[in-house]
py3Dmol code that shows the C-alpha trace and the ligand (Angstrom):
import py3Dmol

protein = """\
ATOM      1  CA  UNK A   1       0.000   0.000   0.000  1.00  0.00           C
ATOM      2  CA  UNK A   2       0.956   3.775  -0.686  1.00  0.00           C
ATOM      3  CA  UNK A   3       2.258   5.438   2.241  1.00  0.00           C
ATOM      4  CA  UNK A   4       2.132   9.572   2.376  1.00  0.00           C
ATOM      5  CA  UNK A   5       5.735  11.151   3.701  1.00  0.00           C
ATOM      6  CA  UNK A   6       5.423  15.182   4.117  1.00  0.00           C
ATOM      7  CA  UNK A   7       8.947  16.991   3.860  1.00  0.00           C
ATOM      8  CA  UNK A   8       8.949  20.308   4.585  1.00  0.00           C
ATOM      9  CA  UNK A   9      12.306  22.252   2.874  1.00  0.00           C
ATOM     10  CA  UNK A  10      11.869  20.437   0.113  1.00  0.00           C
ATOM     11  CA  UNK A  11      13.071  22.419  -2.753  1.00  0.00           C
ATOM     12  CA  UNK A  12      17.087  22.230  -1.888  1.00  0.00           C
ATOM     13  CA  UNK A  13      19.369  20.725   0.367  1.00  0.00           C
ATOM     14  CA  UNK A  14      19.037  17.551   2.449  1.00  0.00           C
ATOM     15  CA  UNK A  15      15.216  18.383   2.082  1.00  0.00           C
ATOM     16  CA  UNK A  16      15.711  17.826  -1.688  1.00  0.00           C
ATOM     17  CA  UNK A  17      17.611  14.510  -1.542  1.00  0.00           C
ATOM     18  CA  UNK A  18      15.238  13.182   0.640  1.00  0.00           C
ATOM     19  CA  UNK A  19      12.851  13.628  -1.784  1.00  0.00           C
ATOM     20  CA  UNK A  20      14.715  12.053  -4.402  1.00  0.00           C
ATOM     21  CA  UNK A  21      15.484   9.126  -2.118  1.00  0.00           C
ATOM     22  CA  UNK A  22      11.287   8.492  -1.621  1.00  0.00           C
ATOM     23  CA  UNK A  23      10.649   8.926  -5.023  1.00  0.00           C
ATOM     24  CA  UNK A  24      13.063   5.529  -5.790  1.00  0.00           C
ATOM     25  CA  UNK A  25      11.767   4.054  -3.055  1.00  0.00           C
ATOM     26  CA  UNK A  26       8.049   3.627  -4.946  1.00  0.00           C
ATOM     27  CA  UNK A  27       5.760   3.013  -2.677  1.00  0.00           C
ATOM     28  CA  UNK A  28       5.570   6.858  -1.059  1.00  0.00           C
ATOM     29  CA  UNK A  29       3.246   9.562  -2.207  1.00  0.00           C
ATOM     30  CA  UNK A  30       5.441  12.466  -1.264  1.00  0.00           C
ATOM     31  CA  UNK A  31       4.249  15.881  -0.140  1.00  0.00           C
ATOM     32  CA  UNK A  32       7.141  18.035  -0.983  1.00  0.00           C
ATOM     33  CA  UNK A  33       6.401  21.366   1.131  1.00  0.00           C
ATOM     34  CA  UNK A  34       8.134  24.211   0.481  1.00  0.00           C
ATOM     35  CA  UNK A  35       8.121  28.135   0.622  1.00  0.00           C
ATOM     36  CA  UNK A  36       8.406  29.281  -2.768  1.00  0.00           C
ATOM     37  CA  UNK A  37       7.247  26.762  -5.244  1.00  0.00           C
ATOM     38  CA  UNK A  38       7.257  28.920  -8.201  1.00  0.00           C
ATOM     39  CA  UNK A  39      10.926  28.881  -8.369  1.00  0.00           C
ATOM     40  CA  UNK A  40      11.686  25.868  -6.763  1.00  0.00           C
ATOM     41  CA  UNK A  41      13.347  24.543 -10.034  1.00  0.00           C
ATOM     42  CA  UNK A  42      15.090  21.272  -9.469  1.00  0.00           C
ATOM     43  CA  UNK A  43      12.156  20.319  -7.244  1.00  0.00           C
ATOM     44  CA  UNK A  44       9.188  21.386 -10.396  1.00  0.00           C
ATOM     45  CA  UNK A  45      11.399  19.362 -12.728  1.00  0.00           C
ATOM     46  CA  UNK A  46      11.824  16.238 -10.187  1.00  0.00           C
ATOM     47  CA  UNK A  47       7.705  16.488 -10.325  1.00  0.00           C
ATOM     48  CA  UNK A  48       7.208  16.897 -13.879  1.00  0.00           C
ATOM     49  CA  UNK A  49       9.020  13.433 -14.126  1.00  0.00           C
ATOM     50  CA  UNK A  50       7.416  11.671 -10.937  1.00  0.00           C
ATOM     51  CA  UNK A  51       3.552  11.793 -10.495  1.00  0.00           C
ATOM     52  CA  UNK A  52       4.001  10.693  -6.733  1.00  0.00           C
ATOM     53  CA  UNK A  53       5.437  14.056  -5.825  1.00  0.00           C
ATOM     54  CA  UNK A  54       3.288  16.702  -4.917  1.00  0.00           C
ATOM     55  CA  UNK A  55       4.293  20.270  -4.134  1.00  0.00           C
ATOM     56  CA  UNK A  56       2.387  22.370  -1.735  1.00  0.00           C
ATOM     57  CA  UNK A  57       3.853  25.907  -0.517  1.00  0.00           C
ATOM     58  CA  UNK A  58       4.417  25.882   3.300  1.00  0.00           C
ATOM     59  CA  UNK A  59       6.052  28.164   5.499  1.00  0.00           C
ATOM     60  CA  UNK A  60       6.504  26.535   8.752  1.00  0.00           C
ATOM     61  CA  UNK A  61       7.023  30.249  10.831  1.00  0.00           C
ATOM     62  CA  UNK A  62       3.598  31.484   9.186  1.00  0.00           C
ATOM     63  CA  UNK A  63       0.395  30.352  10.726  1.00  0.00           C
ATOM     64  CA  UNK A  64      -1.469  31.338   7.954  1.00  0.00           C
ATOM     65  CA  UNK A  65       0.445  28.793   5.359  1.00  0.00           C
ATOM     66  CA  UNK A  66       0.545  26.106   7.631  1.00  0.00           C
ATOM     67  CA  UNK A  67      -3.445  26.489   8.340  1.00  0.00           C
ATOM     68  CA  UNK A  68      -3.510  26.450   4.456  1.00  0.00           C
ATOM     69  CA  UNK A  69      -1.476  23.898   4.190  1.00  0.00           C
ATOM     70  CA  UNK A  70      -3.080  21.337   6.040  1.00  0.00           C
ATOM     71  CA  UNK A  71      -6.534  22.001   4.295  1.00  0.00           C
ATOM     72  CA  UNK A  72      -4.566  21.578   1.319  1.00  0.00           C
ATOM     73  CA  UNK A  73      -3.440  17.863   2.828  1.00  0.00           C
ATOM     74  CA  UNK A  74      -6.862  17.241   3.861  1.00  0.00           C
ATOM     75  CA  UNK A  75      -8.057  14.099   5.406  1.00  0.00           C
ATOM     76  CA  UNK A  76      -5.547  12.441   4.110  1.00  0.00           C
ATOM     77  CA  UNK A  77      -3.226   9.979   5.914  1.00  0.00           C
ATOM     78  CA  UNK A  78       0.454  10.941   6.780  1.00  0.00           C
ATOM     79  CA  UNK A  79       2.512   8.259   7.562  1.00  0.00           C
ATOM     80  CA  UNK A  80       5.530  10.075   8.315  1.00  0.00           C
ATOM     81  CA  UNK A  81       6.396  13.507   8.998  1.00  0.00           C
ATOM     82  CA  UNK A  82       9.889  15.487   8.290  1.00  0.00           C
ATOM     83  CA  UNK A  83      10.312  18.783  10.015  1.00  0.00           C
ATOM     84  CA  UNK A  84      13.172  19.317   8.344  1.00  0.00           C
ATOM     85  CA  UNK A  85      13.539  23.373   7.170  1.00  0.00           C
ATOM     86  CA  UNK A  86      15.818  24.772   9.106  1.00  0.00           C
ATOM     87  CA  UNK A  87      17.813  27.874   8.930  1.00  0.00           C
ATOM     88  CA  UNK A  88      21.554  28.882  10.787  1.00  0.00           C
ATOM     89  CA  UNK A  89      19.715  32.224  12.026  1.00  0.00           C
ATOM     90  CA  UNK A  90      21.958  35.140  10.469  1.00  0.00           C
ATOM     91  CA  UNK A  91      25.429  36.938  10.885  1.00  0.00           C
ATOM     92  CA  UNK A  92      24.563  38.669  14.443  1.00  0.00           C
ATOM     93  CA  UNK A  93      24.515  35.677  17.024  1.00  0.00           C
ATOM     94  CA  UNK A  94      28.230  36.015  19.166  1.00  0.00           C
ATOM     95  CA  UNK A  95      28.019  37.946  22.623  1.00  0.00           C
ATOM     96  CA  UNK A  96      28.473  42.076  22.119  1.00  0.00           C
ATOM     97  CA  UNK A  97      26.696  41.897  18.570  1.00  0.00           C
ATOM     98  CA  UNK A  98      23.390  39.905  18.745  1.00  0.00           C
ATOM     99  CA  UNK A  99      20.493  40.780  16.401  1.00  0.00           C
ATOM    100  CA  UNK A 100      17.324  39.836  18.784  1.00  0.00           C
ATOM    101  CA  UNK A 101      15.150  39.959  15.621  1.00  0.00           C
ATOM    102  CA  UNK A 102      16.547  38.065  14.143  1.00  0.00           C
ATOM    103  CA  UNK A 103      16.746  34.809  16.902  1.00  0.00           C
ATOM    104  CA  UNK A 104      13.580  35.199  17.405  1.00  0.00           C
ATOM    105  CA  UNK A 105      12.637  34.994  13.655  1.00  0.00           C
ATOM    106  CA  UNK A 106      15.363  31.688  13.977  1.00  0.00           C
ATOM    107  CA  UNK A 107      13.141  30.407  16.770  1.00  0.00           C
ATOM    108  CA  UNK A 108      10.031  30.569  14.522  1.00  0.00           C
ATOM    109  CA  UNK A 109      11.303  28.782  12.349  1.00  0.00           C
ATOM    110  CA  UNK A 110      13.870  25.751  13.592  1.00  0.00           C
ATOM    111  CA  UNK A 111      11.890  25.480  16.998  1.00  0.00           C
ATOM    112  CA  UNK A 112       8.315  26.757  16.524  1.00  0.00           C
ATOM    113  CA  UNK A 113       7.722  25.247  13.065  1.00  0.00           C
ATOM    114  CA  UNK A 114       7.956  21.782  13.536  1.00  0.00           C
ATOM    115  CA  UNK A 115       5.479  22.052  16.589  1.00  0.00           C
ATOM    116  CA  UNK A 116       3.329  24.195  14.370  1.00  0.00           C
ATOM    117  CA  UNK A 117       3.292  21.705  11.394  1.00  0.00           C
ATOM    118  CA  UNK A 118       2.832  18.847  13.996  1.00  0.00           C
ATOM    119  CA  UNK A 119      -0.204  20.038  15.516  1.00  0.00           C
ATOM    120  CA  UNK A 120      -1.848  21.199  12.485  1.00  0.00           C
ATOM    121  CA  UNK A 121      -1.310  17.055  10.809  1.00  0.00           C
ATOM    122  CA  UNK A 122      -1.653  15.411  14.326  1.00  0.00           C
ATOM    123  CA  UNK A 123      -4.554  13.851  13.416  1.00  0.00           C
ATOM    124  CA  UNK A 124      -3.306  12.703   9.553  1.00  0.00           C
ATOM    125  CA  UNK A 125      -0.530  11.060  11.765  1.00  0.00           C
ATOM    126  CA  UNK A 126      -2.693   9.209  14.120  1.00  0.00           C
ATOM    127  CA  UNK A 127      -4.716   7.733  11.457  1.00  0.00           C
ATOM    128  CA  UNK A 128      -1.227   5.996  10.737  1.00  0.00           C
ATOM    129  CA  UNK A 129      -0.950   2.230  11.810  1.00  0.00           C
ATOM    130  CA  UNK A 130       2.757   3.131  11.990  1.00  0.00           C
ATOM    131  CA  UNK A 131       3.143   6.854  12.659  1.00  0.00           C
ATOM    132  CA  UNK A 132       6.557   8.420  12.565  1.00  0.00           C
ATOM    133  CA  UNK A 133       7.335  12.573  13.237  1.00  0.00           C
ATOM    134  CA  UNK A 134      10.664  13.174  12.420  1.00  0.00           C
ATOM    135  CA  UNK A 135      12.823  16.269  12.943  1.00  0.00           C
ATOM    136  CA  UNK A 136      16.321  17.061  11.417  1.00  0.00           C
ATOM    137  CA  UNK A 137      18.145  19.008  14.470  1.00  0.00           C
ATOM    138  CA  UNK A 138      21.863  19.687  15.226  1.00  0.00           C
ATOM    139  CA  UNK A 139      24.882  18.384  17.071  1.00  0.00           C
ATOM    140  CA  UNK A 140      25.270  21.986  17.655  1.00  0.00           C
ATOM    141  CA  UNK A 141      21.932  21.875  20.107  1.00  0.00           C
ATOM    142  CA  UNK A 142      23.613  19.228  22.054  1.00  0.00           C
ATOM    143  CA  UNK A 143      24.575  20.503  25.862  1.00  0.00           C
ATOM    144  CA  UNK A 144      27.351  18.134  25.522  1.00  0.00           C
ATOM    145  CA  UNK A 145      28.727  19.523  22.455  1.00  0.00           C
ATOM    146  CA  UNK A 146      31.536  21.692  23.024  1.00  0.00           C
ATOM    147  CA  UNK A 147      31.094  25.047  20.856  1.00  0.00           C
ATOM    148  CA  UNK A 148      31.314  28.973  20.479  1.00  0.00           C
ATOM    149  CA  UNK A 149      29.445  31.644  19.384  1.00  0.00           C
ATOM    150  CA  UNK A 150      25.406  30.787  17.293  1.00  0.00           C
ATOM    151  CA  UNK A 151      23.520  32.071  20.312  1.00  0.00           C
ATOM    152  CA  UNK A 152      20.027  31.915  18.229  1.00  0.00           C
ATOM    153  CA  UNK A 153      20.940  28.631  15.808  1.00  0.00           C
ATOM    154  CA  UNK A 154      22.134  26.386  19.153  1.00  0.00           C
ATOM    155  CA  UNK A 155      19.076  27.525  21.507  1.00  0.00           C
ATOM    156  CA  UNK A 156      16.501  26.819  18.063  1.00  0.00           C
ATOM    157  CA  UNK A 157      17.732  23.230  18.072  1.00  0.00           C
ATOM    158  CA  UNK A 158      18.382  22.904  21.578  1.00  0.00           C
ATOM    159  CA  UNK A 159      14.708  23.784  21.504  1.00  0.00           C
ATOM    160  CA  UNK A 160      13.707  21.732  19.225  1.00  0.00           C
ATOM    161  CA  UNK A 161      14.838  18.737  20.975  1.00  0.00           C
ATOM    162  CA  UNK A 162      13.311  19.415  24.366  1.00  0.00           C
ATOM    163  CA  UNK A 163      10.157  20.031  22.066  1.00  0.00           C
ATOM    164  CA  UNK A 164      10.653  16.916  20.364  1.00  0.00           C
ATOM    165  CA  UNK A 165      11.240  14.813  23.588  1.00  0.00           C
ATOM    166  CA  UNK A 166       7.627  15.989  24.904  1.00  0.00           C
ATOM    167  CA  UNK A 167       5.663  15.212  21.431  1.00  0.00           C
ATOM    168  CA  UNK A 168       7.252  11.816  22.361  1.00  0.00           C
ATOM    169  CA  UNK A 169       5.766  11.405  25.585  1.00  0.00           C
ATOM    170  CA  UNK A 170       2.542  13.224  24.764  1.00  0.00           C
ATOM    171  CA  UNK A 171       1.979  10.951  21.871  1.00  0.00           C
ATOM    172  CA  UNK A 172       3.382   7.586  22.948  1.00  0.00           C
ATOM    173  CA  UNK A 173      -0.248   6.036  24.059  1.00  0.00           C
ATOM    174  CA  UNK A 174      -1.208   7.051  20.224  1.00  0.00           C
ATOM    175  CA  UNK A 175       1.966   4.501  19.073  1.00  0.00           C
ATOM    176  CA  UNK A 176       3.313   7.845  17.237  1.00  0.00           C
ATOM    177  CA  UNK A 177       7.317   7.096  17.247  1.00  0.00           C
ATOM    178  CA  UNK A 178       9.137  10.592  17.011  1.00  0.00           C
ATOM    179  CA  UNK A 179      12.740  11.387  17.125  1.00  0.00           C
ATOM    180  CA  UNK A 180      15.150  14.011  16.324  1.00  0.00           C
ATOM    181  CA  UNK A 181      18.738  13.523  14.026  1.00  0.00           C
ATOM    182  CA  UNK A 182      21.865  15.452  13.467  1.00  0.00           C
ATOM    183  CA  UNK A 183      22.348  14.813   9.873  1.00  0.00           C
ATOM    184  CA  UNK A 184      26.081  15.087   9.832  1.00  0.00           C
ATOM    185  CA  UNK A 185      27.963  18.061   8.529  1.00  0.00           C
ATOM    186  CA  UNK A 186      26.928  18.082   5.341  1.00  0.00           C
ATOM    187  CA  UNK A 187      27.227  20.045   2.154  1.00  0.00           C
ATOM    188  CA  UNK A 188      24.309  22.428   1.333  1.00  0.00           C
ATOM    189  CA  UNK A 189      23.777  26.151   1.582  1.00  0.00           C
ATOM    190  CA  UNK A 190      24.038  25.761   5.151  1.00  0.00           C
ATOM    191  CA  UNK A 191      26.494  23.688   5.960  1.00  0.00           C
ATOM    192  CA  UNK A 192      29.066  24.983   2.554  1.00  0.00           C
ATOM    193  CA  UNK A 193      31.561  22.723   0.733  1.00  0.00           C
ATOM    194  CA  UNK A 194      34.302  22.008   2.707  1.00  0.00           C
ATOM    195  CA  UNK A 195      31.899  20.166   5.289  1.00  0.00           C
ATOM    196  CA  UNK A 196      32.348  15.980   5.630  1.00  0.00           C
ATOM    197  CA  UNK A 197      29.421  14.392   3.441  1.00  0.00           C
ATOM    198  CA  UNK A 198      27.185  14.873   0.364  1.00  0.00           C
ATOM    199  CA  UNK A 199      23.721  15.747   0.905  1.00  0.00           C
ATOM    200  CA  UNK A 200      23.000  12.448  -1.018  1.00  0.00           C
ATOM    201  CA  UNK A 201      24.788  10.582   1.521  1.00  0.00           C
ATOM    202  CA  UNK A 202      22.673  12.367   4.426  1.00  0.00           C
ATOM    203  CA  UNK A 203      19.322  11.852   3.133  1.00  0.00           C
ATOM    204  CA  UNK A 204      19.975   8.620   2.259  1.00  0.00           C
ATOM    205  CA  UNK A 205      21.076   7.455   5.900  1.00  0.00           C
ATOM    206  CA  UNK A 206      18.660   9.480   7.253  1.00  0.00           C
ATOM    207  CA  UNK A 207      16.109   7.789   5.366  1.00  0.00           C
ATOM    208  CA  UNK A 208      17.063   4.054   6.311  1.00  0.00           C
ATOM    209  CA  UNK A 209      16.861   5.413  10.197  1.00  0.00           C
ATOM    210  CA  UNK A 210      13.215   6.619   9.129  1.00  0.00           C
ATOM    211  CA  UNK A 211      12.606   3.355   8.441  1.00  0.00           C
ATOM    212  CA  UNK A 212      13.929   1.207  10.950  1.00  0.00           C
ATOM    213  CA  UNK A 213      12.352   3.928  13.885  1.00  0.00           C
ATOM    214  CA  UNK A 214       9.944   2.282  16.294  1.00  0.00           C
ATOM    215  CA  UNK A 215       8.348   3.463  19.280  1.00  0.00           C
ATOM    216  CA  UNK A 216      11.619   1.809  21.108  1.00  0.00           C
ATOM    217  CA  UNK A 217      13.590   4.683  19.648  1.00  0.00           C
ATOM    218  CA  UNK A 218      10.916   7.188  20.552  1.00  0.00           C
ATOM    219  CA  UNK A 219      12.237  10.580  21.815  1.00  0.00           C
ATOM    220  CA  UNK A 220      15.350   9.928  21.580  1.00  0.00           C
ATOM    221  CA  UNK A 221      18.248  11.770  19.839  1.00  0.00           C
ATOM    222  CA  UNK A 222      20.254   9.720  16.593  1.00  0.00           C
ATOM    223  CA  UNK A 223      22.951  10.813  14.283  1.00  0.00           C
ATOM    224  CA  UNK A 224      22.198  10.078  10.808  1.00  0.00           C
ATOM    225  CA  UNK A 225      24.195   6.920  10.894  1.00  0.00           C
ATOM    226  CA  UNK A 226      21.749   5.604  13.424  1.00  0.00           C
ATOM    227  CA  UNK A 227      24.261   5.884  16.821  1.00  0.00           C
ATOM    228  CA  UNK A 228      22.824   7.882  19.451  1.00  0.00           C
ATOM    229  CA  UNK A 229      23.364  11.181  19.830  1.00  0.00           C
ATOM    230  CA  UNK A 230      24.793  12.713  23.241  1.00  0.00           C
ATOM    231  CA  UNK A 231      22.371  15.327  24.539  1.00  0.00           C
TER     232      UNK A 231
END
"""
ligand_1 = """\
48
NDP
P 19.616 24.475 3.333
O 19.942 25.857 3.754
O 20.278 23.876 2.151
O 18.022 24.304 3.129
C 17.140 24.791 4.104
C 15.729 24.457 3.668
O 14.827 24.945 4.679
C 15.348 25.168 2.357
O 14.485 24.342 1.624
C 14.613 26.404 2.859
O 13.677 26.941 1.949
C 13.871 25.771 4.042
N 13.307 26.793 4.920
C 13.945 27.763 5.594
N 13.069 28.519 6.267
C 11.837 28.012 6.005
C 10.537 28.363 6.389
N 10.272 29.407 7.191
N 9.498 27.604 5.943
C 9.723 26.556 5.132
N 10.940 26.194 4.693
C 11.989 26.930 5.139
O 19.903 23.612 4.638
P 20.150 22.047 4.866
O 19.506 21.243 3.822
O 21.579 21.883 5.153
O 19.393 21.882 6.262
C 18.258 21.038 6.465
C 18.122 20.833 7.961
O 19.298 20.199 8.472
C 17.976 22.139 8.746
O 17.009 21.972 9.762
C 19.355 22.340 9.350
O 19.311 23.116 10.525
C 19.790 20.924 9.592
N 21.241 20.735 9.706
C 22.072 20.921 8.631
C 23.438 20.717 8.768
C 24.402 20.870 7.627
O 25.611 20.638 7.822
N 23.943 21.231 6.424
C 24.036 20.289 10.056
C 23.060 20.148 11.115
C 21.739 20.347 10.933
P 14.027 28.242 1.025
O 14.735 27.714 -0.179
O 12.691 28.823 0.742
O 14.899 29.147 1.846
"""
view = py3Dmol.view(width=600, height=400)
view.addModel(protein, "pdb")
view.setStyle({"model": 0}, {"cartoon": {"style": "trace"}})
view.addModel(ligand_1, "xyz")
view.setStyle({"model": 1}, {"stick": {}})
view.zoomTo()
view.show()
């Protein structure tokens, strides 16, 4: 039977692959969410070649496209949820030069949104016999993580996870499995060339942890190799 993934940052990055990865996997219909879909180009061309992928604009810090978006998904059964559009939060984030704005526009997005975009498909995801809500976070939201400096990118994912870890709890007795990944250091817009792996090589081992996620690994933290991340 056809199971329905949403991805949300579709259109580029490890949002992108992922989408390419369900699309050879066959038996997904694939909601490929993203901001602008007008000139989301690889994405429109991945679609035009691929009936199973389906673009829908979302912006996971707006209310109003989120609201719109789940009318758009309807009644429909998700089986598995990516919160994965994310952004590093600016130039202004080290101690003496902070831009306040602009974390809190950071928090909207990397720690709001995927709560947002979870409650408004909660119920697409419990129709699910096997219900997974995913989020891509950071190493770099990790207490344990030695770092400097990214006052409003560390707190979003830092965030995210605590976020992430009650979702668990809140929606164990409904057999939803949810769990949060750093997906390496890997090379997109955000994370530039010189980091360690190819988006391809990301989404893809992000994608076999998807699969293999039960309710066992609920709430927990992962690396995209499928070891456990410190917290
Ligand atoms: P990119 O910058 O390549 O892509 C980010 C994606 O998020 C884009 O599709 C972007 O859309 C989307 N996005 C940003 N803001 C919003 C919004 N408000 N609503 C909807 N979509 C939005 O980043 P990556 O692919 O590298 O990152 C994906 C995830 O992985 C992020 O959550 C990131 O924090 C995380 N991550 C990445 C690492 C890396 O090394 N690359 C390391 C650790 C974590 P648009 O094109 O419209 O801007």
């Amino acid at each position: 039977m056809t199971k329905t993934v949403v991805i949300s940052g579709a259109n580029r990055g490890i949002g992108f692959e992922m989408v390419k990865c369900y699309v050879a996997a066959d038996d997904w219909h694939i909601i490929a969410a993203c901001r602008t879909p007008q000139s989301a180009d690889e994405l429109n061309a991945l679609a035009k070649a691929n009936s199973n992928i389906e673009i829908v604009q979302l912006d996971v810090a707006d209310a109003k496209s989120v609201a719109d978006f789940a009318n758009t998904v309807g009644d429909r059964t998700v089986d598995l949820l990516i919160n994965n559009a994310g952004v590093i939060g600016g130039d202004h984030q080290s101690l003496g030069d902070i831009d306040y704005d602009e974390w809190m526009q950071t928090l909207a997005i990397n720690t709001l949104g995927p709560i947002r975009v979870t409650e408004a498909l909660i119920d697409n995801v419990r129709q699910s016999e096997n219900g997974k809500i995913v989020a891509i976070s950071s190493q770099l939201g990790a207490m344990q993580y030695q770092t400097q400096g990214r006052f409003a990118y560390n707190s979003s994912k830092a965030g995210l996870n605590r976020n992430m870890t009650l979702l668990a709890s809140q929606l164990r007795a409904d057999k939803i499995a949810i769990a949060m990944y750093h997906p390496g250091w890997v090379q997109t817009d955000m994370g530039g060339q010189e980091a360690d792996i190819t988006p391809s090589e990301s989404a893809k081992a992000l994608v076999k942890c998807f699969d293999e996620l039960t309710l066992a690994g609920s709430g927990k933290f992962f690396k995209w190799n499928g070891e456990p991340h410190v917290w």
